[in-house]
Kinemage of the C-alpha trace (Angstrom):
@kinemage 1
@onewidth
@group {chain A} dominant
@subgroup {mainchain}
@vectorlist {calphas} color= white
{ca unk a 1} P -79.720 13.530 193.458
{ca unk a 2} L -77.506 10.603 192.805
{ca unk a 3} L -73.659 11.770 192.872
{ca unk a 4} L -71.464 10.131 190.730
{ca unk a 5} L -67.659 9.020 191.226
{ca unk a 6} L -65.600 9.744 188.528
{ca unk a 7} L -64.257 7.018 186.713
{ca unk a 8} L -60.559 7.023 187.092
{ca unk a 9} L -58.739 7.126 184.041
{ca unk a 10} L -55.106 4.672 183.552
{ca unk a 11} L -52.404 4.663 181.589
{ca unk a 12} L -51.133 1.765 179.363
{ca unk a 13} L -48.666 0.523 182.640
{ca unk a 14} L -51.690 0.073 184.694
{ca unk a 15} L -52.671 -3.271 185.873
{ca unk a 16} L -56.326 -4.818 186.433
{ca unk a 17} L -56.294 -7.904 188.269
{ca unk a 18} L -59.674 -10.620 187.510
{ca unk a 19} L -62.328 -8.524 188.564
{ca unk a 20} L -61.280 -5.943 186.716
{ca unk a 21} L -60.032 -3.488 189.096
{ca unk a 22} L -56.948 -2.069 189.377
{ca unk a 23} L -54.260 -4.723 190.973
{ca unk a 24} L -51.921 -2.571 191.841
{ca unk a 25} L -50.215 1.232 191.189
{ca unk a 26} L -47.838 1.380 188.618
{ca unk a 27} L -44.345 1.336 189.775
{ca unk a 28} L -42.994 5.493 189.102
{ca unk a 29} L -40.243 4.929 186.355
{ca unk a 30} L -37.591 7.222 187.855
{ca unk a 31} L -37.097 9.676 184.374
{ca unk a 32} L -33.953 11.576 186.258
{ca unk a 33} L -30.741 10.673 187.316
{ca unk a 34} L -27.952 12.372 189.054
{ca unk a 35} L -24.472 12.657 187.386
{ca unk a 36} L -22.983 9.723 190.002
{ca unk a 37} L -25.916 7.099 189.120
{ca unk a 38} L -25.134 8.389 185.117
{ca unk a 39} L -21.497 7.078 185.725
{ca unk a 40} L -22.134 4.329 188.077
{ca unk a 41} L -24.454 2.663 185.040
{ca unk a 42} L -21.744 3.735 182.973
{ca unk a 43} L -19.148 1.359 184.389
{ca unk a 44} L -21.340 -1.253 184.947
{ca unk a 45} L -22.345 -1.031 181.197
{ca unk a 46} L -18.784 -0.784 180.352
{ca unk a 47} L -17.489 -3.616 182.155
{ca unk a 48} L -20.564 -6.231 180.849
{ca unk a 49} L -19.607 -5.400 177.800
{ca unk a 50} L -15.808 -5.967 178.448
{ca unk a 51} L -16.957 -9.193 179.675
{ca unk a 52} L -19.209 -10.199 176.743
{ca unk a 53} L -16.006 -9.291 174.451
{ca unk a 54} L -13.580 -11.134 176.569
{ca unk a 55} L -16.349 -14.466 176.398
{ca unk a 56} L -16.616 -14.424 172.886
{ca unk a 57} L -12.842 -13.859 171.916
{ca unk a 58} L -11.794 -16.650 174.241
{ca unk a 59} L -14.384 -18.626 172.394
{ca unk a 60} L -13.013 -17.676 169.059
{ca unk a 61} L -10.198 -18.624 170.089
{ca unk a 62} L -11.193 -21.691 171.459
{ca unk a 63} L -12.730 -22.682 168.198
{ca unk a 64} L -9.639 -21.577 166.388
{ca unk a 65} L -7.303 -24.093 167.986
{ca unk a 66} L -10.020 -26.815 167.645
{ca unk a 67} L -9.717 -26.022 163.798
{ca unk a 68} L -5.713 -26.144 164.221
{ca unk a 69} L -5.450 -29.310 165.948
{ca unk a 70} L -8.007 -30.939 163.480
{ca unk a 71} L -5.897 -29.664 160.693
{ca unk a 72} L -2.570 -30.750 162.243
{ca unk a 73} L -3.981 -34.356 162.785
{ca unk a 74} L -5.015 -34.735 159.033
{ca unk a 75} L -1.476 -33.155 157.921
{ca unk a 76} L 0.113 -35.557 160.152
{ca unk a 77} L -1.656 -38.499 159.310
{ca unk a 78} L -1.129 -37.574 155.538
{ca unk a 79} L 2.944 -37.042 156.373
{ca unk a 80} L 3.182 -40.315 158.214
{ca unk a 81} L 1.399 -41.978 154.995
{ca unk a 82} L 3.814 -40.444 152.907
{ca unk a 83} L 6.693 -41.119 154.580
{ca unk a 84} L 5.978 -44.978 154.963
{ca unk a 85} L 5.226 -45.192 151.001
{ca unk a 86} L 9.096 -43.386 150.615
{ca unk a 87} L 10.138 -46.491 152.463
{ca unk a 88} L 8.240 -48.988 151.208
{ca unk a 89} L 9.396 -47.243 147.734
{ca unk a 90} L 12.879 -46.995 148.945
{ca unk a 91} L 12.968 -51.064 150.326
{ca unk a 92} L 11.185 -52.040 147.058
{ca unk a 93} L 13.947 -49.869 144.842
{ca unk a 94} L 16.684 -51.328 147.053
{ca unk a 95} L 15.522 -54.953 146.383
{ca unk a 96} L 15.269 -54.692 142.821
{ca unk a 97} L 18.495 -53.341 142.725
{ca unk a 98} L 20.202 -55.715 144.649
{ca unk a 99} L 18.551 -58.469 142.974
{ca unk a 100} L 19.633 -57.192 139.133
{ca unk a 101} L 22.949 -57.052 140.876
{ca unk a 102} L 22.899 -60.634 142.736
{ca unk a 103} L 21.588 -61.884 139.427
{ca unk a 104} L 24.189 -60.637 136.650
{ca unk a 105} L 27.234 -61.628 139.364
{ca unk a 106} L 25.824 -65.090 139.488
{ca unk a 107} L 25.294 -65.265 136.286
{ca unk a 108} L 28.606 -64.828 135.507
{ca unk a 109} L 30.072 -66.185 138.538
{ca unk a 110} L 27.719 -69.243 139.186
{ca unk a 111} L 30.553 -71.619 141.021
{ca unk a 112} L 31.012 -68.396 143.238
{ca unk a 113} L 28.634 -69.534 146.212
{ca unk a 114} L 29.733 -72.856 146.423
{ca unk a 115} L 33.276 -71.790 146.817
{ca unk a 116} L 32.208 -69.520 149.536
{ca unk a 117} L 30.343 -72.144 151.093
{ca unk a 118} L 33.429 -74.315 150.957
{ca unk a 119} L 35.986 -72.013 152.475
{ca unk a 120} L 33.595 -70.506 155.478
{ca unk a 121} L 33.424 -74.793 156.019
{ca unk a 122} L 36.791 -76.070 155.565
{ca unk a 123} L 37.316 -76.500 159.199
{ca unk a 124} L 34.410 -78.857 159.196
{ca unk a 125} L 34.907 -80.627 156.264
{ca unk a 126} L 38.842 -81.093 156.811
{ca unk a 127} L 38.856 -84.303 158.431
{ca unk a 128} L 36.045 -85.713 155.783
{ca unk a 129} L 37.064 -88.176 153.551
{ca unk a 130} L 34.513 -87.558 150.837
{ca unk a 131} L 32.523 -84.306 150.376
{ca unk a 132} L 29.361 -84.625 147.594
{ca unk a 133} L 28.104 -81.278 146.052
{ca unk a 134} L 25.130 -81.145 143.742
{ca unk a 135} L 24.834 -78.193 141.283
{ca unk a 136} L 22.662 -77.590 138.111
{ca unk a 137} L 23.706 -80.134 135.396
{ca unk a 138} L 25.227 -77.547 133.093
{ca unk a 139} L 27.447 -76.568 135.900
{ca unk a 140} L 29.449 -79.178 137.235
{ca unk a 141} L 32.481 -79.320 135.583
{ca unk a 142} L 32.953 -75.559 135.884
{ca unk a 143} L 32.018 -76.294 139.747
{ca unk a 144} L 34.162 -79.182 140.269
{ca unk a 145} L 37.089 -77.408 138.800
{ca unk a 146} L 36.074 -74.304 141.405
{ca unk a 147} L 35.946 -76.184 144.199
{ca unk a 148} L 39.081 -78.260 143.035
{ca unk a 149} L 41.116 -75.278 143.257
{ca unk a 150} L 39.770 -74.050 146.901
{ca unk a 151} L 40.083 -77.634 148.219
{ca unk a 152} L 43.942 -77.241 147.091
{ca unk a 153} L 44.229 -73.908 148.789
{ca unk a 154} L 42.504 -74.278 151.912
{ca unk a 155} L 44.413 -77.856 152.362
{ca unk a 156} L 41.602 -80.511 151.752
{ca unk a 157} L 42.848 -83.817 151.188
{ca unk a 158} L 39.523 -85.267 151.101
{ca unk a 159} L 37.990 -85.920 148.061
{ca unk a 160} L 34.677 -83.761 146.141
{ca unk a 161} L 32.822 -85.071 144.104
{ca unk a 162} L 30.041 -82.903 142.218
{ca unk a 163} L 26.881 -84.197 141.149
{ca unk a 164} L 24.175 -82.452 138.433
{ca unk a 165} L 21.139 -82.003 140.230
{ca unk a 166} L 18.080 -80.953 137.174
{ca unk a 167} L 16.236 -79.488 140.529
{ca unk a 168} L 18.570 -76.844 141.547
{ca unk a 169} L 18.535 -73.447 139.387
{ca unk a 170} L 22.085 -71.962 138.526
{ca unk a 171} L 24.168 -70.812 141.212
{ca unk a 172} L 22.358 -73.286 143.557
{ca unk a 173} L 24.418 -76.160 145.457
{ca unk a 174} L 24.025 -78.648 148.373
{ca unk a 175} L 27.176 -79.425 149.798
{ca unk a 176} L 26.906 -82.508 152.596
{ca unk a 177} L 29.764 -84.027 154.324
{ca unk a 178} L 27.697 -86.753 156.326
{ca unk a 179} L 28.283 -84.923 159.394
{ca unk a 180} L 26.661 -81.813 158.286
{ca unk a 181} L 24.690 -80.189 155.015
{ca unk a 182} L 24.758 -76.668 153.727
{ca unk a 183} L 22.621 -75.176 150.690
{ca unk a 184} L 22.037 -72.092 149.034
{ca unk a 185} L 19.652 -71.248 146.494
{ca unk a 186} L 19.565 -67.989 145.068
{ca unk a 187} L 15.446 -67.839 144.024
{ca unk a 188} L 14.820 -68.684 147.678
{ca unk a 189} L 17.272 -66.339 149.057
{ca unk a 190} L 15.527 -63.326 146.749
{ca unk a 191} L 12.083 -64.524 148.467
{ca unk a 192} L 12.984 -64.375 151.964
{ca unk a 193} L 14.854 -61.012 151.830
{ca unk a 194} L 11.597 -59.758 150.203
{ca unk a 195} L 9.320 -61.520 153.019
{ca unk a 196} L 11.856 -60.369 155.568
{ca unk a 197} L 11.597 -56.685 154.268
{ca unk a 198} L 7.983 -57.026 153.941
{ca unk a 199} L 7.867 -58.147 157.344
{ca unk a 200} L 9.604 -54.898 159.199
{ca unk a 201} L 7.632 -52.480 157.000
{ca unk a 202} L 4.269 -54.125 158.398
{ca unk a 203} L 5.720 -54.008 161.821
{ca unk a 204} L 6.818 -50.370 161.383
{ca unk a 205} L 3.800 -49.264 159.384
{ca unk a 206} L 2.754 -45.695 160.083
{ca unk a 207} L 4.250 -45.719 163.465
{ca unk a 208} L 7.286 -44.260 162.816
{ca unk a 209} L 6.359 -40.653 162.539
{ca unk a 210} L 4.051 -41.242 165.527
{ca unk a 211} L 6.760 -42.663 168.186
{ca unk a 212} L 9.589 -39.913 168.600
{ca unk a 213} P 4.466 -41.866 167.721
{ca unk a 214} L 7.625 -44.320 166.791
{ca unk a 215} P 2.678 -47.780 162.683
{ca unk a 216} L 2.339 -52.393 164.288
């Protein structure tokens, strides 16, 4: 009589290894704890999850100032843009102003700059015998009689002479004394103040705001 072994049953957490017997006993899941190993996991829970909170809302944050400082470069770049259009508005304004104002006082006053020219000079030209100016055509008498009078006030005994020059625009002279030359000419004047203003706004350019970043 043949006796046979049982067949031992298992459980869904046992484990056959290649030959199909069972590897190993299943490890006893402990279904009871006492009230200290209840609290201890407690805590521990607890305090992971503290920690998981803490991670992500110091990443939040994180990602929050990222945001900020992006936002604060864009508004800054957009304020220094703005404010170096209000100057090149306000340089542009100021030009156009001062040339409508240049413009109607020589216009009316178109002798004016020579006469300047002549009294800022008269200690050069005091010892010159002869002093030739050349003005726009329709202007030399009214110049000659200008410079006449300053001659006579300053006390130049040397004699002036002004020549029509078709070249020179109104208010323009050349005044030459042999030892020396001066000119003006009011077109040319206009040009360089607007080169010379065009000039410091490239070299400023958006560096202003950005130098307290004090723009090339």
């Amino acid at each position: 009589m043949t006796t046979q072994t049982p067949h031992k049953k298992f459980a869904f957490d046992t484990v056959f290894d290649a030959a199909g017997g069972i590897a190993s006993a299943p490890t006893p899941v402990k279904r009871v704890y006492t009230p200290a190993e209840v609290e201890a996991i407690r805590v521990a829970a607890y305090a992971e999850g503290e920690r998981s909170g803490v991670v992500r809302a110091e990443e939040a944050q994180a990602g929050a100032l990222r945001e900020i400082a992006a936002a604060s470069r864009v508004a800054l770049g957009s304020l220094a843009q703005t404010a170096h259009n209000h100057r090149t508005g306000s340089a542009d304004l100021a030009l156009a102003t001062a040339k409508a104002i240049a413009g109607a006082a020589l216009e009316r006053f178109p002798e004016a700059p020579a006469t300047a020219a002549l009294e800022a000079l008269a200690r050069e030209v005091e010892a010159t015998p002869r002093l030739i100016v050349r003005a726009a055509p329709d202007l030399v008498e009214r110049t000659q009689a200008a410079l006449d009078q300053t001659a006579e006030a300053a006390g130049l005994t040397g004699q002036i002479i002004v020549k029509g020059d078709p070249a020179l625009p109104q208010a323009a002279f050349i005044l030459d004394w042999g030892d020396g030359r001066a000119s003006f000419d009011p077109v040319e004047a206009q040009a360089r103040a607007a080169a010379a203003i065009q000039t410091a706004l490239a070299a400023d350019g958006l560096h202003a705001e950005a130098q307290p970043a004090g723009e090339t």
